[in-house]
C-alpha positions as CSV (number, residue, x, y, z in Angstrom):
1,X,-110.4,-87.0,104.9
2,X,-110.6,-85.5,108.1
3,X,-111.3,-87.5,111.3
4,X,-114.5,-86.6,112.7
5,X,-112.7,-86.8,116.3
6,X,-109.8,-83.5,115.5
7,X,-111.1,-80.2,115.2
8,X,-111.0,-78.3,111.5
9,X,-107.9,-76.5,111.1
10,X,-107.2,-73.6,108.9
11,X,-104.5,-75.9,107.2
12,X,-107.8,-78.3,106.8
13,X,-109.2,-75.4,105.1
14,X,-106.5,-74.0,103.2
15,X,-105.8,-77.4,101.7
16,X,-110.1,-77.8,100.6
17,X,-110.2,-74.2,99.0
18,X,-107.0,-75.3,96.8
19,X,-108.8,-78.3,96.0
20,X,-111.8,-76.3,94.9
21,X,-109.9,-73.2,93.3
22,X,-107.6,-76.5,91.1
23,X,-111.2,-77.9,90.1
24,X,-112.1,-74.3,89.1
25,X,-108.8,-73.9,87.2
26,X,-109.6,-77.9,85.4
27,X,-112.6,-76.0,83.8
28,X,-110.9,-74.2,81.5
29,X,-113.6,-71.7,81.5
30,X,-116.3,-74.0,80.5
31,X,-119.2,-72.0,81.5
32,X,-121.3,-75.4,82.0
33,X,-118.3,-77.3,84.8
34,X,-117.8,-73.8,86.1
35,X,-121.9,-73.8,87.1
36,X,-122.1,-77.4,87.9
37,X,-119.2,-76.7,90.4
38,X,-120.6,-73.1,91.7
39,X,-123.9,-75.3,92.1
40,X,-122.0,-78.3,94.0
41,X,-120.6,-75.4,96.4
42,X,-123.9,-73.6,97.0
43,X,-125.6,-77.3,97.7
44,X,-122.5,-78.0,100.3
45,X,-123.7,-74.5,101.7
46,X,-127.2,-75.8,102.4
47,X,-126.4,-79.3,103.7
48,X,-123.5,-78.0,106.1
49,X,-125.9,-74.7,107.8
50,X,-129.4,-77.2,107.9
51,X,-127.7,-80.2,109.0
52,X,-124.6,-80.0,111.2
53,X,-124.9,-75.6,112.0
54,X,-128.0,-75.3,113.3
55,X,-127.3,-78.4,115.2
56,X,-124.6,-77.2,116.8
57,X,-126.0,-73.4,117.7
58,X,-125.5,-72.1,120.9
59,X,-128.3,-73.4,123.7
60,X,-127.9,-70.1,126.0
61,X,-127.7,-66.5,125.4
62,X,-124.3,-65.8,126.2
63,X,-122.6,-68.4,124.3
64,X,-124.8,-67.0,121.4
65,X,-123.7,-63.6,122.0
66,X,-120.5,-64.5,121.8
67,X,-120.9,-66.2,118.7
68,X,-123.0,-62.9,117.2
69,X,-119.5,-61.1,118.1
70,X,-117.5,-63.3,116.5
71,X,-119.4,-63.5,113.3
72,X,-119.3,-59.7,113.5
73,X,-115.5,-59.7,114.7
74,X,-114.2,-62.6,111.6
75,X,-116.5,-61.7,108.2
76,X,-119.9,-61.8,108.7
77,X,-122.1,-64.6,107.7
78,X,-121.2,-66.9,105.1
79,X,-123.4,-66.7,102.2
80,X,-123.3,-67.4,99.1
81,X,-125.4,-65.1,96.8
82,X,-126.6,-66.1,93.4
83,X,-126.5,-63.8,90.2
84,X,-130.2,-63.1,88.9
85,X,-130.9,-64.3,85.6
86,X,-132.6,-60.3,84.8
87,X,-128.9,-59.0,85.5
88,X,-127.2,-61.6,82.7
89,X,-129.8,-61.2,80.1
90,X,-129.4,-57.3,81.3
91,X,-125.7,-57.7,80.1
92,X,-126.6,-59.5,77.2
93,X,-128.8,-56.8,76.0
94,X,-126.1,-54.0,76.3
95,X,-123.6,-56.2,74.4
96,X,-126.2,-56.8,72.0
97,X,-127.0,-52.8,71.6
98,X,-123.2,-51.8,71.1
99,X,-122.8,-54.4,68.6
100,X,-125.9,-52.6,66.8
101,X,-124.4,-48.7,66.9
C-alpha cells in the first residue's frame, strides 16, 4: 500500500497497472470477470476525480493553466469511455446476417 505521506511514483503505477492487466489475464476471457473488473475500474474512475481530484484542483489561474498545459502536453484527460449497448447488438446482428447468406 502506498503511504499517504510519499508522493505516487510511476514505479507505484507501473506495479498497479501489472496488477490490473494479471487480474485481466486470471479471467481467462470470461466475459462476466472481464466486466465486473472493467466496472471496478470505471467506479475507481469516479471515486478518485469526485473525491480526491476535484479536491485538489488548482485555486488560481495560473496554476490551472499550467495544469491545462500539462494535460494537453502528457495525454489528455483520462477517461474511460463505455461501449454502447446499440453498437454490440449492431455486431451481433451482422454476425447473425453472414451466418444467414
Amino acid at each position: 500500500m502506498i503511504s499517504s505521506s510519499s508522493p505516487l511514483t510511476t514505479t507505484d503505477l507501473n506495479a498497479l497497472a501489472e496488477r490490473v492487466r494479471m487480474a485481466a489475464e486470471r479471467a481467462n476471457g470470461n466475459v462476466h470477470d472481464l466486466l465486473a473488473l472493467l466496472r471496478l475500474l470505471e467506479q475507481l474512475h469516479r471515486e478518485i476525480c469526485d473525491n480526491q481530484f476535484q479536491a485538489a484542483l488548482p485555486t488560481n489561474r495560473q496554476a490551472l493553466y499550467k495544469l491545462l498545459r500539462d494535460i494537453e502536453t502528457n495525454g489528455g484527460w483520462p477517461y474511460i469511455p463505455r461501449k454502447r449497448l446499440e453498437s454490440f447488438l449492431g455486431a451481433i446482428q451482422e454476425e447473425s446476417d453472414s451466418r444467414e447468406c
